[in-house]
C-alpha positions, 0 to 999 in steps of 0.5 A, spaced: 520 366 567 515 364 561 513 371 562 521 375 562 522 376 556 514 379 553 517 384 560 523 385 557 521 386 550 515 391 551 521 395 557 525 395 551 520 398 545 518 403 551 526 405 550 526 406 542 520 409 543 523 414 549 529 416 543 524 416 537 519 420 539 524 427 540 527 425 533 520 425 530 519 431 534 525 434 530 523 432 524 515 435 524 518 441 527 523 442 520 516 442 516 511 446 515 503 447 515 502 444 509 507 438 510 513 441 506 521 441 508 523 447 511 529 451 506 535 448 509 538 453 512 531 455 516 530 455 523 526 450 526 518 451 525 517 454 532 521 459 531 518 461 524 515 467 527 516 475 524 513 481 529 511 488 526 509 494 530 502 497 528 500 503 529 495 505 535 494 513 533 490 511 526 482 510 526 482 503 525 477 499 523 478 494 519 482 488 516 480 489 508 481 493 503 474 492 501 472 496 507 476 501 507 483 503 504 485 508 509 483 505 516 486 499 516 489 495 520 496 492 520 496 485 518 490 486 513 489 482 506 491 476 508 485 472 509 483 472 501 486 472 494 486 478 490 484 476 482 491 477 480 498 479 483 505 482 481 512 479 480 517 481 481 518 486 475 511 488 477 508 484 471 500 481 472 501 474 474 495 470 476 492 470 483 485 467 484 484 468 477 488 463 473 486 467 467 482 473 464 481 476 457 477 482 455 471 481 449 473 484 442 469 490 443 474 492 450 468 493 454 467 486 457 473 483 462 472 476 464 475 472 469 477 465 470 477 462 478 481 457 479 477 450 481 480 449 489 479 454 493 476 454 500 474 459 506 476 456 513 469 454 514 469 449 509 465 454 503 468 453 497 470 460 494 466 462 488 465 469 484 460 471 488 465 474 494 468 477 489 462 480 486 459 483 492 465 484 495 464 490 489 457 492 490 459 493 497 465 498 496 459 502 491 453 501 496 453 508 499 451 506 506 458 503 506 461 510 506 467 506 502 473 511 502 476 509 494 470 510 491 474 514 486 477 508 483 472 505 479 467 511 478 466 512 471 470 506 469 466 500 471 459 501 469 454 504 472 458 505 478 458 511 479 450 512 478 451 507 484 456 511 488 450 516 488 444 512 490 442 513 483 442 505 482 441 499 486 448 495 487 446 489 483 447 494 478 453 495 477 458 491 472 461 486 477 457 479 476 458 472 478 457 468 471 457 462 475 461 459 482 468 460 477 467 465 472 467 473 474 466 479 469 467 486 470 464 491 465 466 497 463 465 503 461 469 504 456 475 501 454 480 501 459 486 496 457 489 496 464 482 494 468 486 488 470 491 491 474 486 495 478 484 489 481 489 486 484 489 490 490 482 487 493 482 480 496 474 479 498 470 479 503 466 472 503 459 474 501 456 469 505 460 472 512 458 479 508 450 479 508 450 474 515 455 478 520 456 485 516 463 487 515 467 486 522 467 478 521 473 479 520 475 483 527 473 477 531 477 470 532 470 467 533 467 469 526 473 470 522 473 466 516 479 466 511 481 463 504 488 466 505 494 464 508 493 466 515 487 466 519 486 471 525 488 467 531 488 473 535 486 481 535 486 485 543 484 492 539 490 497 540 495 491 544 495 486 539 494 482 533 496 475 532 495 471 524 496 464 523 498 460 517 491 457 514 492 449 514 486 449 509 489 455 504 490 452 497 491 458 494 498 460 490 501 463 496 502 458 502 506 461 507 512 458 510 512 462 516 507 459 522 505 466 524 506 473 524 505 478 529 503 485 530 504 490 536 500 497 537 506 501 539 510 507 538 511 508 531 517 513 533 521 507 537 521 502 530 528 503 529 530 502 537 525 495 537 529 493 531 536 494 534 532 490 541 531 485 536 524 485 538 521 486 530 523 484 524 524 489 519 523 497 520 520 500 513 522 506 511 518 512 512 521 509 520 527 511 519 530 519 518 537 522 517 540 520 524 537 513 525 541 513 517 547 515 520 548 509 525 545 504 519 551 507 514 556 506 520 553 499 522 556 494 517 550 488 518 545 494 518 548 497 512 549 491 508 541 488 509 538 495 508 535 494 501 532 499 497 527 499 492 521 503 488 515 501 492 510 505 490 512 510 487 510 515 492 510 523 491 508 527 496 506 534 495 501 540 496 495 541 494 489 547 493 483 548 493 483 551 487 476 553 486 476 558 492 480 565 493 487 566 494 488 558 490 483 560 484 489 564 481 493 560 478 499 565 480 498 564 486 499 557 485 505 558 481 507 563 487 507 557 492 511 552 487 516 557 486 516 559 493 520 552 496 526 550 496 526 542 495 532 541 494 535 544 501 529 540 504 530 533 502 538 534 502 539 538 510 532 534 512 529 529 509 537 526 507 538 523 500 538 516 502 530 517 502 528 522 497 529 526 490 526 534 489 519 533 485 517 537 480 512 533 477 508 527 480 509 520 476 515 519 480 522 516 476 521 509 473 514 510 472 512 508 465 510 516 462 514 519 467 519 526 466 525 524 463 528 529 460 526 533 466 522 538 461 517 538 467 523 542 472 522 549 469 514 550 471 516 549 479 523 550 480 525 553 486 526 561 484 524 566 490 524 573 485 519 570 480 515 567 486 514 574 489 513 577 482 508 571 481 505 573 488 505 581 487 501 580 479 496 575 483 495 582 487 497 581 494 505 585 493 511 582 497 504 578 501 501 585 503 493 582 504 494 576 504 490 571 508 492 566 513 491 559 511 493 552 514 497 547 511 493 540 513 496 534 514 494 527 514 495 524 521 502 524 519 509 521 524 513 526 527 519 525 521 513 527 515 510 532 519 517 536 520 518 535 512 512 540 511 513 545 516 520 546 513 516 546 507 511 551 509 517 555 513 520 556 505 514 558 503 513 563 508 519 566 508 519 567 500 513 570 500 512 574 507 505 570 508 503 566 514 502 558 514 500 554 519 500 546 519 495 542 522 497 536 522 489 532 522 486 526 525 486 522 519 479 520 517 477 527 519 482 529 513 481 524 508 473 526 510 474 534 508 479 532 502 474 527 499 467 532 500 465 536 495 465 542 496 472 540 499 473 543 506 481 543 506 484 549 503 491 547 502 493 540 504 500 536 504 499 529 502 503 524 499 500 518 494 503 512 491 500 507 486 494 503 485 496 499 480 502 501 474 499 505 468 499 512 468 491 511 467 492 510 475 496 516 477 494 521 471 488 518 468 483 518 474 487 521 481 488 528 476 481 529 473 475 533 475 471 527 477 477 524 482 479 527 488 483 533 488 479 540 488 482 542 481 479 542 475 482 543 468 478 541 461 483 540 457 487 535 461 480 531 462 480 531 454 487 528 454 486 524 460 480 520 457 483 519 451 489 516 453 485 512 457 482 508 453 487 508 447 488 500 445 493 499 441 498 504 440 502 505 446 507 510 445 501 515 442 498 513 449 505 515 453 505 521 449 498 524 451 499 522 458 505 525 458 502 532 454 496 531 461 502 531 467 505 537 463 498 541 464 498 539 471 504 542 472 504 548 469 497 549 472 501 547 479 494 542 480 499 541 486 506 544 488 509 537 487 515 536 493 519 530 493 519 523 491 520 517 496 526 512 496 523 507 498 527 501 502 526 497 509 531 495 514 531 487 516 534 483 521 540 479 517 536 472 519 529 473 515 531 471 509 526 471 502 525 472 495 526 480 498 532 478 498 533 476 490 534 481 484 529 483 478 530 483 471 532 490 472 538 489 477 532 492 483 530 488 490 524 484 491 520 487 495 516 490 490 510 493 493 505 490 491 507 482 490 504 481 497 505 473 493 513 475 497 510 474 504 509 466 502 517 467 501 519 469 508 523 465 513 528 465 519 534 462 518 538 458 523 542 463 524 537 467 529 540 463 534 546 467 534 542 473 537 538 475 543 531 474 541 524 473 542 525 467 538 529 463 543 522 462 547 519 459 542 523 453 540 520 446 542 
């Protein structure tokens, strides 16, 4: 009997231990990587879990913008820091960089890491990533797809670019393991906002491995929010939250996953609650018509700016029949954009554009002066055709509009585009919708290889020196040239001091780019995305100016991102997951 009671006493412990233990569980499960409570109304932590659907028709190559812009894959940028970030109004805030300054004479910008931050390999993050990760975009073996951005603008880049210099001669240097200096050219007020759009790759990964570490879960380091747990090319890539991240963004999400699929079936994978947001490029007239009519659809699909996208058409202006500026004035005239975005297009996700700085662009158009020089008016489009030469499109020669990979719904936005050119003008216009690297390599190459060509693009960085300054002049992407808008341009870029002088020439340079039809400027895109009703986020809170949160860029708002207890209440994936 002596020994009853240390039996019955450890029976019972084992007891309490049996009906502690769930609780704990529950308890752990309300919190997330970094031991912070989950909101009150969030699901449990095995639940928090978003899908997305990637694109599997794209060349794909690469995680990093630093690699490549254009071939990305879904999911990307998410395993280090940009410099800076934007907020809500799109103002710079700090991002790896705590702070930053430029040196009297303008020429010299210097930033300031914040102490911390680590690779998930156990390396510290220092200026050297950043700083190789720009001599990487610059070294030409990289064959990087925006070497655009910076050429003239940061010193000796373009000479790099050209194969003229060595890489480390570039005006990007590691001053020390936290202090990263970029110089310039000239002075460029705007030079920060240029760099938020480029987290870095690690330069030690970099020169050891090459730029596919990142592809590969083995390899793969992150100082970012997420880190690559899984990635099957065209089938699946999973990203987790980094337990080590010590950066401004930890996520409250575990993770977020993305499926190659049909990118046609977005909206029908929503309404399977298979994913958990449809952007907008995803959804045309008809899926609209079922949104307005569905309450919880219409009331949690939410508007905002994005990036201020314009698509229009461009020319290969120093080769016949679009050397003649009439006949680009022709072609201008010759489409009837409002007939398209209000029958085709829908006004839920489009405006006409007569210009390319979109509404709420600081510089734009807003007295619509600009609207005389592209306005839909079929007479004086033929009468422009016929002084050009070719009379009601006699002589003409066949050309071929080409696109960029585009869907289904954009691609049948500029073949009714063509059609109304083609029908004014009595001339022949195929599309030709190319593979996508293989049309950005004509576009870019010089001599071009594109003739005529639809596009669309949004903004790198808010100032009219990205959208005007540096896309429009001769030495950016597109094939027209006009001397007078470089002097302009390059004017107001480096103006300091005097805002509304340098508002004022740049609105003097877009009014040259229309009227010398740079480009037949299209439509303007309303940007928005369709959500679950159970995701919650800082997306869902208003700016100072009354719009969404969802701002393009202020990728900080994917840390904000959660799923509410009331997932429960829907046939989803999510049930699977619960512990």
């Amino acid at each position: 009997m002596r020994h009853a009671k240390p039996v019955y006493i450890v029976m019972l412990l084992a007891i309490l231990l049996a009906s502690i233990v769930p609780a704990l569980s529950a308890q752990d499960d309300m919190t997330d990587a970094y031991g912070r409570p989950l909101p009150e109304d969030a699901a449990p932590y095995s639940m928090q879990v978003v899908t997305l659907l990637c694109d599997p028709t794209n060349v794909q190559t690469t995680f990093s913008a630093v690699v490549s812009v254009y071939q990305r894959l879904c999911l990307s940028d998410q395993f280090s820091d940009n410099l800076v970030f934007l907020d809500n109004d799109l103002n710079l805030i700090p991002g790896a960089a705590e702070s930053w300054s430029a040196s009297e004479d303008g020429l010299t910008w210097t930033f300031n890491l914040r102490e911390g931050m680590m690779w998930s390999d156990g390396t510290p993050v220092t200026a050297e990533d950043y700083a190789a990760s720009y001599r990487y975009t610059a070294t030409p073996s990289s064959a990087y797809d925006f070497t655009w951005m910076w050429s003239g603008i940061i010193k000796n880049y373009s000479e790099v670019v050209a194969g003229e210099l060595d890489p480390s001669e570039i005006g990007v240097r590691a001053v020390d393991d936290l202090t990263l200096e970029v110089e310039t050219e000239f002075p460029f007020p705007p030079l920060p906002n240029t760099l938020f759009f480029w987290a870095p790759l690690q330069a030690k990964a970099l020169e050891e491995i090459g730029p596919d570490y990142l592809l590969d879960p083995a390899t793969s380091v992150s100082s970012g929010p997420f880190i690559l747990r899984e990635f099957v090319p065209g089938e699946t890539v999973v990203v987790e939250a980094n337990p080590d991240y010590t950066g401004i963004r930890p996520p409250v999400l575990r993770e977020m996953r993305g499926t190659f699929s049909n990118l046609d079936n977005y909206f029908l994978a929503f309404q399977n609650y298979d994913v958990e947001w449809v952007p907008y490029e995803r959804l045309g007239p008809a899926d609209f018509e079922v949104i307005d009519s569905t309450p919880i659809y219409n009331d949690n699909y939410i508007s905002n700016p994005g990036d201020f996208r314009t698509d229009y058409m461009g020319f290969d202006t120093f080769t016949a029949p679009f050397d003649d500026v009439q006949v680009r004035q022709a072609f201008a005239k010759a489409l009837d954009r409002d007939a398209i975005v209000n029958n085709l297009i829908g006004p839920r996700l489009a405006v006409p554009a007569y210009s390319m700085l979109a509404p709420g662009f600081p510089a734009s158009d807003t007295t619509g002066e600009l609207k005389q020089f592209q306005a839909y008016d079929c007479p004086a489009a033929q009468q422009l055709l016929a002084d050009a030469g070719y009379p009601d499109g006699e002589g003409f020669p066949d050309v071929t509009l080409a696109l960029r990979g585009e869907g289904e719904t954009v691609q049948a936005r500029y073949v009714a585009a063509a059609a109304s050119i083609s029908e004014c003008l009595n001339v022949n216009i195929e599309v030709n919708n190319m593979e996508f690297s293989t049309f950005m390599e004509g576009l870019l190459a010089r001599p071009t290889t594109i003739q005529f060509y639809g596009v669309s693009y949004g903004m790198d960085y808010l100032d009219p020196a990205n959208l005007l300054g540096t896309l429009w002049k001769s030495d950016g992407r597109h094939s027209w040239r006009n001397a007078q808008f470089d002097e302009i341009a390059t004017e107001a870029n480096s103006l300091v001091g005097d805002p509304a002088r340098r508002t004022e020439l740049y609105r003097e340079a877009e009014r040259i780019l229309v009227e010398d039809v740079g480009a037949v400027f299209f439509y303007h895109r309303i940007q928005g995305h369709l959500f679950q009703p159970y995701l919650q986020g800082a997306f869902r809170e208003e700016n100072s100016q009354g719009l969404p949160g969802w701002q393009w860029g202020n990728d900080w708002m994917y840390s904000s991102l959660y799923i509410d207890n009331t997932v429960t209440e829907y046939d989803t994936y999510h049930s699977g997951l619960a512990e």
